[in-house]
N, C-alpha and C positions, 0 to 999 in steps of 0.2 A: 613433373614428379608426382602429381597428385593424381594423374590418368594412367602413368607406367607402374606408380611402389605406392598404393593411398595405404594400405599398411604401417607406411614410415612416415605418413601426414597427419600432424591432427588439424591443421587446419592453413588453408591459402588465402591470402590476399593478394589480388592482381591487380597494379597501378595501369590499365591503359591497356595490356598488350593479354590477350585470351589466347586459348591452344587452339591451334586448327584443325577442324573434326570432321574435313570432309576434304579434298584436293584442290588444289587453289593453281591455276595454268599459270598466273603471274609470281606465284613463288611456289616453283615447281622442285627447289632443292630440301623444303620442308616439307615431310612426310605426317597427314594425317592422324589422328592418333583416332585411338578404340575406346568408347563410355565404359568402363570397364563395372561389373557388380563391386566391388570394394569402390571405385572412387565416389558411387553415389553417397555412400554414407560419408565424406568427409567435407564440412562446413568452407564454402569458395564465396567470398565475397569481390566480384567486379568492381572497380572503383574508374570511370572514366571520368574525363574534366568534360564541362557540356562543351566547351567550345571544341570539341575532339567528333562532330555531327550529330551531338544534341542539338545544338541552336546555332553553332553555326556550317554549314554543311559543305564548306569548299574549304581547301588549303590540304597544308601536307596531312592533319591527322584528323581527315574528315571520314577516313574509312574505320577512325577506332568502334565508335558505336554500333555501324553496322554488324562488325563482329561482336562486339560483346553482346551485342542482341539476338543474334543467332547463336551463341556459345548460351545464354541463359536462358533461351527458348529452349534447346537440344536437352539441356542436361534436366532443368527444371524439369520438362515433359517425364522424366524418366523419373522422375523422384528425387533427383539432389538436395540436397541443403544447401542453396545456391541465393545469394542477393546480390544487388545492382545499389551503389552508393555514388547517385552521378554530384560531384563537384561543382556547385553552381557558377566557383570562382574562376576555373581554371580551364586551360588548355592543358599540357602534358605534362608541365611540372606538378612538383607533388603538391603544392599548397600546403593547405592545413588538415592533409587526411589521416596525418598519425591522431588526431585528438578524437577521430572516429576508430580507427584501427587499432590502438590498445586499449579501450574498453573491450570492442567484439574478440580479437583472440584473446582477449583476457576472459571473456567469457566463453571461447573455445576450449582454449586451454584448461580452465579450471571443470569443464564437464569431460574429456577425452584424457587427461593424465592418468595414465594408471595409478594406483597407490601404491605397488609392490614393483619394483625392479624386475623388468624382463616380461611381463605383463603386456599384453595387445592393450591397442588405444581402446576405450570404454565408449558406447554410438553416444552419440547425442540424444538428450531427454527430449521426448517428442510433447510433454505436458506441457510446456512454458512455451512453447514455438510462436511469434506474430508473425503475422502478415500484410502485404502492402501490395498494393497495383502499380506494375514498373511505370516507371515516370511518376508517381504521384507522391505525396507528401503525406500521406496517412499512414498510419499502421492498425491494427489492431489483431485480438486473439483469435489462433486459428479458429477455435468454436464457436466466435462469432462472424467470421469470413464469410460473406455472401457468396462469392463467386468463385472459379475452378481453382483450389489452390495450386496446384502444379504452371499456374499459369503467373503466381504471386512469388514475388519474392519472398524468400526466407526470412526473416530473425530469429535471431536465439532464445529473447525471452524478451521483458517488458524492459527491462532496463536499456538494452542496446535500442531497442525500437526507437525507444524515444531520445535517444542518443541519435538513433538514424535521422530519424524528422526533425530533430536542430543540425546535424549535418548539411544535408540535402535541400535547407533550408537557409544558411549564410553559414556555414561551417564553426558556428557559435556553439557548442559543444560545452555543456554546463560544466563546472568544475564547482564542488564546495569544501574539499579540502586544501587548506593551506600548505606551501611548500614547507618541507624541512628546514630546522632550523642551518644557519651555515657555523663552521668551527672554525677549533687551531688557529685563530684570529691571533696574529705578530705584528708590535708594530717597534719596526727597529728606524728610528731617528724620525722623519716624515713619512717614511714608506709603509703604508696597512696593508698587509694579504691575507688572505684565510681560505678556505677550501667550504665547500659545500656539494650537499647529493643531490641529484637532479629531481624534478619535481615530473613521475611517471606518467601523470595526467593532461598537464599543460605544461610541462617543460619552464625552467626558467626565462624571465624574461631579461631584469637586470637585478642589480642586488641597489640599496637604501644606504649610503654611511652618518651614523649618528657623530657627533661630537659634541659632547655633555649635553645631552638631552637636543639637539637640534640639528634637523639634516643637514648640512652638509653639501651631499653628492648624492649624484644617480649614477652608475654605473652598469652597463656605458652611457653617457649622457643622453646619447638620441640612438633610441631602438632602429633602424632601417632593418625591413625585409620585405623585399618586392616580390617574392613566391608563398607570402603568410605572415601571419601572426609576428611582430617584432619579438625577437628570442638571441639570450646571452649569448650563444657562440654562433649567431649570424644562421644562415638557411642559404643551400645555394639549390640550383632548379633541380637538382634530385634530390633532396631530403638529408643532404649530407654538410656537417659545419663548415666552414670558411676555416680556412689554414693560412696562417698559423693560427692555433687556436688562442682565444680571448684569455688573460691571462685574470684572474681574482686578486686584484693590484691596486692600491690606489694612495695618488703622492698629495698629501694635505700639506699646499704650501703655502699655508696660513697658520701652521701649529705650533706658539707662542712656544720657542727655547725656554726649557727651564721647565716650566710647567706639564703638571703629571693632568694629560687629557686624558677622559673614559669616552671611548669608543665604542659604538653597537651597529653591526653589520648585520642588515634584516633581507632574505631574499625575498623574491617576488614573481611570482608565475604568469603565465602568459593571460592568467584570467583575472590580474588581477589582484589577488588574497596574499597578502603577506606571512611569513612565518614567526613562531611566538618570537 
């Protein structure tokens, strides 16, 4: 989409799998696509797992980094806005790259939205841009970049940068806002439910039950997520919840008949920080 319509892009992020930009005999039904003038100006961040022929270089998805290394030599050369965000944890599944990948489109998005309806996307501010040398762990601004930048990865600006270097580093992605608080808290006989909004940055992880000043519960008791971060409605190898979904439920069958208990439902983000 980003190499046929970048018009209608304001910005990609590709988990593992890049467009093919030259003729490939072994997948000879996929037709190469053309660098087009529109899709360089639209912000593509590559996201492979290392064990995809970073570090380890045989099994099924030993061929991903080849290509994404040819796909961000090709386009970079031309001038793209193009970065490489390799997963130190992972082979194919997603891990924990959304905690990188909503910051950066979030920081796509908020320079390419137009303000007026029907408006083309707005280019990318080229003042704020860092840079980093693929495979490496550093960034810094482009006006202080020693080396060919067309040869460096892109970032958007200082915030994402450093967002990238705790990525690409153990995928510890700062968070210092606390989740939302949760609501609409009922509780009919034993049974507590209440609803709450997700936490955009580190996603929740479980929620906290008070009863008169003392926890209680953790819900759900033991976080398991074997593709990331332990998170409330489970993680499964693509990025997608476990079904049925985890319900905001919880049966206190310890809570003295008769007696009027106060309850306090506190959520809790993947990083940690609780809400007021």
């Amino acid at each position: 989409m980003t190499l046929l319509h970048p018009d209608r892009v304001a910005a990609a992020w590709l988990r593992s799998g890049v467009p093919l930009l030259e003729p490939n005999p072994d997948r000879a039904t996929i037709k190469p696509h053309v660098v087009s003038e529109g899709s360089i100006g639209v912000p593509v961040m590559c996201n492979p797992g290392t064990k995809e022929g970073v570090t380890v270089k045989e099994g099924r998805f030993a061929g991903v980094w080849p290509a994404n290394e040819n796909f961000f030599k090709t386009m970079r050369a031309k001038g793209a806005l193009i970065g490489v965000a390799v997963d130190p944890l992972t082979a194919h599944e997603c891990g924990n790259q959304r905690y990188l990948a909503i910051p950066w489109l979030d920081a796509c998005l908020s320079a390419r939205l137009p303000t007026n309806d029907g408006a083309p996307l707005r280019p990318m501010p080229a003042e704020e841009v860092w840079l980093a040398e693929l495979l490496s762990d550093k960034a810094q601004p482009l006006t202080d970049y020693p080396d060919n930048p067309r040869e460096a990865i892109w970032l958007p600006n200082e915030a994402v940068a450093k967002q990238w270097i705790q990525y690409v580093t153990d995928t510890l992605v700062t968070d210092t806002t606390p989740p939302p608080s949760p609501s609409k808290p009922e509780v009919k006989g034993k049974e507590i439910t209440w609803t709450a909004e997700g936490d955009l940055e580190s996603g929740l992880a479980h929620f906290l039950i008070e009863r008169d000043g003392d926890v209680i519960a953790k819900v759900p008791e033991e976080g398991k997520n074997p593709f990331g971060r332990p998170i409330f409605q489970g993680l499964q190898y693509s990025d997608t919840p476990l079904a049925p979904l985890v319900e905001m439920r919880y049966i206190d069958e310890i809570a003295m008949p008769g007696k009027n208990h106060v309850y306090r439902i506190i959520s809790v983000n993947t990083a940690g920080l609780k809400s007021p």
